[in-house]
C-alpha positions as CSV (number, residue, x, y, z in Angstrom):
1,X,-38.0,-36.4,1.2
2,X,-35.1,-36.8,3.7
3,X,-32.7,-36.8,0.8
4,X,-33.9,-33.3,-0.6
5,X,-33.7,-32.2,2.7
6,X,-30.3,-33.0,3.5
7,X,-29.0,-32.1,-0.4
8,X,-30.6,-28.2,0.4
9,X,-28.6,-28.1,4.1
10,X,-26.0,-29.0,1.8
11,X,-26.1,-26.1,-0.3
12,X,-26.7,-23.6,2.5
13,X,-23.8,-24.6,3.9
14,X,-21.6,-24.4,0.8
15,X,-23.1,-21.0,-0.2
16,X,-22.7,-19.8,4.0
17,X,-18.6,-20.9,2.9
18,X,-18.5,-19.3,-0.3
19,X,-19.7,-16.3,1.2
20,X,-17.4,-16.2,4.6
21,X,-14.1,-16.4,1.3
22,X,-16.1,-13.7,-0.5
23,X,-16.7,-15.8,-3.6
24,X,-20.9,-16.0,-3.9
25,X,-21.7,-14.2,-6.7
26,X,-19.9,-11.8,-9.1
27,X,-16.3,-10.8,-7.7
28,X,-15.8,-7.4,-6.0
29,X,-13.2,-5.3,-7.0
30,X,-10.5,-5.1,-5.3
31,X,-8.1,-2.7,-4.8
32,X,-4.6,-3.8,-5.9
33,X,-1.4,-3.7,-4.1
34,X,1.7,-2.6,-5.3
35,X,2.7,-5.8,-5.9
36,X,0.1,-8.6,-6.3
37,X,1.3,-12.3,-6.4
38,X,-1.1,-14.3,-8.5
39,X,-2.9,-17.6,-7.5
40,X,-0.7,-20.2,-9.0
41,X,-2.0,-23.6,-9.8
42,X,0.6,-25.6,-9.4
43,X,2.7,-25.7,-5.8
44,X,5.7,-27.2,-4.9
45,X,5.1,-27.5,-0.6
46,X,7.6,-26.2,1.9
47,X,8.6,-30.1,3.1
48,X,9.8,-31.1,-0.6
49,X,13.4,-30.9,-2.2
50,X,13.9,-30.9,-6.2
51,X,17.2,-31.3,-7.3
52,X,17.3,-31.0,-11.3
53,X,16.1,-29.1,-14.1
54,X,12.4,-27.9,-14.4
55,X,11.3,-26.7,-18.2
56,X,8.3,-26.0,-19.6
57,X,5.1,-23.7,-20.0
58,X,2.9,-23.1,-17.4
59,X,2.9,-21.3,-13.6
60,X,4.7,-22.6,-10.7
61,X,4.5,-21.9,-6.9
62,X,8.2,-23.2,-5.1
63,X,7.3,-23.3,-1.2
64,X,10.1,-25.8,-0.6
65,X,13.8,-26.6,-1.4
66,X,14.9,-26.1,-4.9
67,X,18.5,-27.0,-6.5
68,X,19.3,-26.7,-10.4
69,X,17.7,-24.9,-13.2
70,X,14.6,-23.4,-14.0
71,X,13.7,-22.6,-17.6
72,X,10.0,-21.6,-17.8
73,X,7.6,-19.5,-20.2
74,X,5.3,-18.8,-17.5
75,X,5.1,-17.2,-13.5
76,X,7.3,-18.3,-11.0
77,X,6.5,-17.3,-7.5
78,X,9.4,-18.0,-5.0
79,X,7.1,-18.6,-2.0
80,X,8.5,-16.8,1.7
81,X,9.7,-20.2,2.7
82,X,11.9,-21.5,0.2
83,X,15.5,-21.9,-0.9
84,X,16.2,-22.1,-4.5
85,X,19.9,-22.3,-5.5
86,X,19.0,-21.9,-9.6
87,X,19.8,-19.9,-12.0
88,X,15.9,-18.9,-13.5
89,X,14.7,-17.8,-16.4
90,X,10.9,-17.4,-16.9
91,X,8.4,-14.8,-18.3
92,X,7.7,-13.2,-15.0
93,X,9.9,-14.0,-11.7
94,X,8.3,-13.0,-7.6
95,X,10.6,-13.5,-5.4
96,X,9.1,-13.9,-1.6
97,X,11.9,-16.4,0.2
98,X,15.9,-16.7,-0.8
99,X,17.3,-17.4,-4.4
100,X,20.8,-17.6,-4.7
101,X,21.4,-17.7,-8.7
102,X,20.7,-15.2,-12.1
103,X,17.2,-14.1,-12.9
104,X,16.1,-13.5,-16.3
105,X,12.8,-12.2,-17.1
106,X,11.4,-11.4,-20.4
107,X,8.8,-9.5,-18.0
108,X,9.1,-8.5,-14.8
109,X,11.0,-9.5,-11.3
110,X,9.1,-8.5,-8.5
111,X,11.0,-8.8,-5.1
112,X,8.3,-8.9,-2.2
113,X,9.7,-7.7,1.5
114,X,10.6,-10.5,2.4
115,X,12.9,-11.6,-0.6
116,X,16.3,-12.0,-0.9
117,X,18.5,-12.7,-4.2
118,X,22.1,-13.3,-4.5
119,X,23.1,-13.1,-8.2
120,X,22.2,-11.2,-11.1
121,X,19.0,-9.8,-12.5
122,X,18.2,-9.1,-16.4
123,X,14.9,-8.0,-16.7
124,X,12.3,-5.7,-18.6
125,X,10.6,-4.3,-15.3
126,X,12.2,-4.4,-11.7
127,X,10.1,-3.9,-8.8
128,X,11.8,-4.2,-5.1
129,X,9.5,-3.6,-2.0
130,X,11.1,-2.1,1.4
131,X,12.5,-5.0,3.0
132,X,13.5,-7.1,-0.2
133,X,17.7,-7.8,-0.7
134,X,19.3,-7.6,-3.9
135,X,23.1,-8.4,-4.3
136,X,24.2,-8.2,-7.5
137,X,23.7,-6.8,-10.9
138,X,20.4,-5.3,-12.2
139,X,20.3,-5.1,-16.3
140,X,16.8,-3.6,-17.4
141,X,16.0,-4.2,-20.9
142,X,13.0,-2.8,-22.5
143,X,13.3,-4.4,-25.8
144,X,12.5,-7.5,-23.9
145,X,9.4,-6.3,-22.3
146,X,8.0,-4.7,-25.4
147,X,8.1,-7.9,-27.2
148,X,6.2,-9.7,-24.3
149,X,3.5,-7.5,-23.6
């Protein structure tokens, strides 16, 4: 009997957390900000440093130090505390924390306010919050985004 007892405190206090982060039961809407950064599944943390080349399909998450290139089909989210020197090419590109090297995204680039590229952007949709920094050449081409979407 002990056992039961202590497997059904065990649920209440799984369902009391699920409920404090809002996910018991079906999701509420919410309402979307201008620029919402998905929940990637893959993250790279602030303390680590990849020198290379990343390739691939799939959604990334850089928090840390990145050097090299970046060829993705898939989200890239440049997380507020890292420093990628790359040049990047990927379906869609958010920029939070510093890139220095060309973007090119067969989507989107979003730049959050607290984003900063040095280089230049080719893109089929371009989205800069107040705050974000741009220096250098923005090339919007909607041929690219109409094949994506």
């Amino acid at each position: 009997m002990d056992g039961g007892r202590a497997m059904t405190d065990k649920r209440g206090m799984f369902d009391t957390i699920r409920g404090v982060l809002g996910s018991a039961g079906p999701e509420p809407a919410r309402q979307s900000p201008i620029i919402e950064v998905p929940i990637i599944p893959f993250v790279v943390g602030e303390r680590i440093q990849i020198h290379g080349e990343l390739t691939g399909e799939g959604d990334i998450q850089l928090m840390g130090a990145f050097r090299g290139t970046i060829d993705l089909t898939g989200t890239i989210v440049i997380g507020e505390t890292a420093q990628v020197e790359a040049d990047i090419s990927a379906t869609n590109i958010i920029v939070g924390g510093h890139v220095k090297g060309n973007l090119v995204a067969a989507g989107r680039v979003d730049l959050l306010p607290t984003g900063s590229v040095t280089g230049n952007v080719k893109t089929g949709s371009i989205a800069a919050a107040e705050g974000a920094s741009l220096k250098g050449e923005i090339e919007i081409d909607r041929r690219a985004r109409s094949e994506v979407g």
